[in-house]
N, C-alpha and C positions, 0 to 999 in steps of 0.2 A: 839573965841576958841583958847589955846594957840596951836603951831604950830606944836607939837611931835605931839598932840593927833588930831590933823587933819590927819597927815601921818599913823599914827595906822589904823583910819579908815578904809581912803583909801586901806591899804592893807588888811585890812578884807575881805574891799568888791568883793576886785580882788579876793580872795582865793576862796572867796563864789561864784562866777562868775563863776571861770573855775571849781569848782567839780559840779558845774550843766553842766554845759557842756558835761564832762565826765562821766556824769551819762546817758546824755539824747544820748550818741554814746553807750555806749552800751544796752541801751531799745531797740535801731534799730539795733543793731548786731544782738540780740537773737530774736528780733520779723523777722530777714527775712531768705529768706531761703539760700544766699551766701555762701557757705564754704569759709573759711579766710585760707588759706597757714601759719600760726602764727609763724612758725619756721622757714620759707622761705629757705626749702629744697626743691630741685629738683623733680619733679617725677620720680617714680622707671620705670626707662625707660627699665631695664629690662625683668620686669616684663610685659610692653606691649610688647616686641619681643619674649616674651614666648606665651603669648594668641595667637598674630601673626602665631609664626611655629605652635601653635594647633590646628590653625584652619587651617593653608595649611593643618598639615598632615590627618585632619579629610576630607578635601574636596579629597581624593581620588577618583579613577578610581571608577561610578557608586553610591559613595554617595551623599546623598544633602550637598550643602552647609552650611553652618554655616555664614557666611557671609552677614547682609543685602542688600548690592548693589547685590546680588544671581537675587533678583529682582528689579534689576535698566530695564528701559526699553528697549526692543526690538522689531527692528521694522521688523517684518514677511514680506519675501517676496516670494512671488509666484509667475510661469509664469504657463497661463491657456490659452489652446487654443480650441474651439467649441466641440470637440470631446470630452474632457477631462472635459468639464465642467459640468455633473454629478459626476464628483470625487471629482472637486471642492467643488460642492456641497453639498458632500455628508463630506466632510473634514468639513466642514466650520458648518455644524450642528453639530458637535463632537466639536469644536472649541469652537463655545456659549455656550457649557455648560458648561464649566468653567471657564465662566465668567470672561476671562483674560484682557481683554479691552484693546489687545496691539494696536500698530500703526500697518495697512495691505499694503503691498504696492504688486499689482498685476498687473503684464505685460501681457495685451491680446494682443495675437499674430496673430489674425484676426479683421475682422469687428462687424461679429455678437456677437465673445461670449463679446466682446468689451459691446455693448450692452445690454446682459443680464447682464454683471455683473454690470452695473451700477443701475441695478433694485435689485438686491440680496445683497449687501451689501453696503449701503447710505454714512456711516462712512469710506470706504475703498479709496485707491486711487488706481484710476485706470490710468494704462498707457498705449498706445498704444505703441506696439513696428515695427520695420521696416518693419518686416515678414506680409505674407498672408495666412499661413499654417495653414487649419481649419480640418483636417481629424485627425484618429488614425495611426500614424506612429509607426511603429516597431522597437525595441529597434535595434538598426545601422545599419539603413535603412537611404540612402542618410537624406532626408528632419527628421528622429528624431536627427543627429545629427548638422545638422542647426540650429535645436531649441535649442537643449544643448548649440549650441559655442557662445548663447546670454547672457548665464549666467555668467560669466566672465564683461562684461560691467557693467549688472543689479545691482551687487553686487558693485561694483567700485562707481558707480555714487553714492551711500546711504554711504557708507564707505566715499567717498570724503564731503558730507554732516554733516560730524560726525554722524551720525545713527551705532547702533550697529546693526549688521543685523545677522536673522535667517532664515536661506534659507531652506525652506521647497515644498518635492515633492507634488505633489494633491494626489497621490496616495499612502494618506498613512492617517492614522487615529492617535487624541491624544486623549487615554484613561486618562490619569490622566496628571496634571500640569506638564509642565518637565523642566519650568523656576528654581526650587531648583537645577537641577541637574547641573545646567549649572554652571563650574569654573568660576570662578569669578578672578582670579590668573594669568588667561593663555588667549590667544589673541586668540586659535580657537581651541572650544571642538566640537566633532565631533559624530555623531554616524559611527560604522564600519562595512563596507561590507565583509571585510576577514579578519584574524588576523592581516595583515598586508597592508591593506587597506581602507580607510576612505571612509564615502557613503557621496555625494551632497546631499540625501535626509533630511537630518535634520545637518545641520553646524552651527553653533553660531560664528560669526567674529566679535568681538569687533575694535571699529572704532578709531586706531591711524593710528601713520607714520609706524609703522614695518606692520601692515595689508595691511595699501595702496599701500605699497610697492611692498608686496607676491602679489596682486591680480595684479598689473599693469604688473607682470612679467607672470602671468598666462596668463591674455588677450593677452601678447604680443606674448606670443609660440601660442594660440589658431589663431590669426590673421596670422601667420607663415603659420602655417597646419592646415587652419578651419574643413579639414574633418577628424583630430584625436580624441578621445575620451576626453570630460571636464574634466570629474573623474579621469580615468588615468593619464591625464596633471596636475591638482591640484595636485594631491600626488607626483608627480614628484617635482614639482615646490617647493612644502611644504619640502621633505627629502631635496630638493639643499641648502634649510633655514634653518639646523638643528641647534640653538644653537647662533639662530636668532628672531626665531619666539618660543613662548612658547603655546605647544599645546599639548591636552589633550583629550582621546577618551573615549566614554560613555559606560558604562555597559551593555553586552549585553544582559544580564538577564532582564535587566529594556528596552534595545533599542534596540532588534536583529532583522535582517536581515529577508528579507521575509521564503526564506528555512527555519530557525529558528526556529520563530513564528509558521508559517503554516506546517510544515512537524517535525521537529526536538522535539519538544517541547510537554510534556502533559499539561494536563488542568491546576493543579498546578502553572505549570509555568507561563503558560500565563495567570493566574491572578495576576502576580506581573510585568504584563507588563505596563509598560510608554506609548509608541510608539510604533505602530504598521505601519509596511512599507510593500506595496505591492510590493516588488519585487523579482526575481529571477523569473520570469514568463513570456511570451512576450503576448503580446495582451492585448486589451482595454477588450474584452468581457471575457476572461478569467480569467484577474484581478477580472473583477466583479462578475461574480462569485465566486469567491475564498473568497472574502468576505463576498458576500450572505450565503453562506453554514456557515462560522466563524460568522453569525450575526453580522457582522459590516458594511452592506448595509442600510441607511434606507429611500431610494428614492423608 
């Protein structure tokens, strides 16, 4: 074969080669499901810090989040001492029903309720803590605030752990899910005992270095003056952090205070309750009752 018409060929065959080629890249473009960038422009990065601020300004004071990580996990922790453990109890059956499946972490602050709760929740951990105070102490009564000036460690050791922790009282009931409600933006939403006061009963404290920090300075004034009040010491410790720490307090419509709830409030309202806290009241038996009459006893 003379020599041109071998070279012709050959480049035929090459021509024929790569437009197969090029044909069988894009059979697998359009058969997968990849987006291709084809103009290899930027994304409209604007555009994500507008979603961004929509959703902070949507996540306000008492809305749900908009946020997925709204429901990243938290890990609940309780202290529950023998007296108390009917509240528990009776918390903890409101708890199952909605089926939240968080991590529990429960500090028995005796021997015995030590014991039962290791029979009443299999899944939970249980801790013993230092104390031996198994009766119903009165809201600042020497030994109830003993038991308060543990909660300062409690929260530390789970925060040091990286756990996001929800410090939750026994003495309080969750009617509906309150994981939505929780900012997801700010390092500690709170429910509040006065307008200008934050309650220890339902706290949300997300687990960095700016939280470890606020709690380590909390435990260190409560080790100071262990017979000064927790709740009063936190918000102290929290306003000395302003602009430090980002935090953010829960609706009281959705999260109010025992007065509130129980005296302030008609029926209306406390069907668009969240969380219901027994407090502004002193005594184990009285709380219980207080409940019983509201059907929220079911021991």
């Amino acid at each position: 074969m003379p020599h041109f018409i071998r070279r012709f060929v050959c480049g035929g065959l090459c021509v024929i080669f790569c437009l197969n080629i090029v044909s069988n890249l894009k059979s697998l473009n359009s058969a997968s499901n990849i987006e291709v960038n084809v103009d290899n422009k930027p994304h409209d990065t604007q555009n994500v810090n507008k979603d961004i601020t929509n959703i902070e300004n949507k996540n306000s004071i008492g809305t749900k989040s908009t946020n997925p990580s709204g429901d990243s996990v938290w890990t609940v922790l309780l202290s529950v001492n023998d007296a108390y453990f009917d509240f528990f109890s009776n918390w903890f059956f409101f708890y199952t029903k909605l089926k939240l499946n968080l991590p529990i972490v429960i500090m028995a602050e005796d021997d015995k309720v030590y014991t039962k709760l290791k029979t009443v929740c299999s899944y939970c951990q249980i801790l013993r803590s230092g104390l031996n105070l198994h009766e119903a102490y009165d809201f600042k009564s020497a030994n109830f605030i003993k038991l308060m000036s543990q909660r300062p460690g409690n929260v530390l050791r789970l925060l040091r752990d990286g756990k996001n922790v929800l410090h939750v009282d026994a003495d309080s009931v969750w009617l509906h899910n309150p994981l939505p409600y929780l900012n997801t933006f700010v390092d500690v939403t709170y429910q509040l005992d006065s307008p200008k006061s934050l309650c220890m009963g339902f706290v949300a404290i997300k687990s960095n270095n700016r939280t470890i920090k606020l709690v380590e300075k909390w435990r260190k004034r409560m080790l100071q003056k262990p017979r000064q009040n927790d709740q009063v010491t936190f918000n102290t410790v929290l306003r000395n952090n302003q602009g430090i720490i980002r935090h953010k307090n829960l609706d009281s419509r959705q999260f109010p205070n025992g007065r509130q709830y129980f005296v302030a409030f008609n029926t209306t309202q406390r069907s668009g309750v969240v969380i219901v806290h027994n407090n502004f009241i002193i005594g184990h038996d009285t709380k219980k009752k207080r409940f019983q009459k509201f059907g929220l006893w079911v021991l």
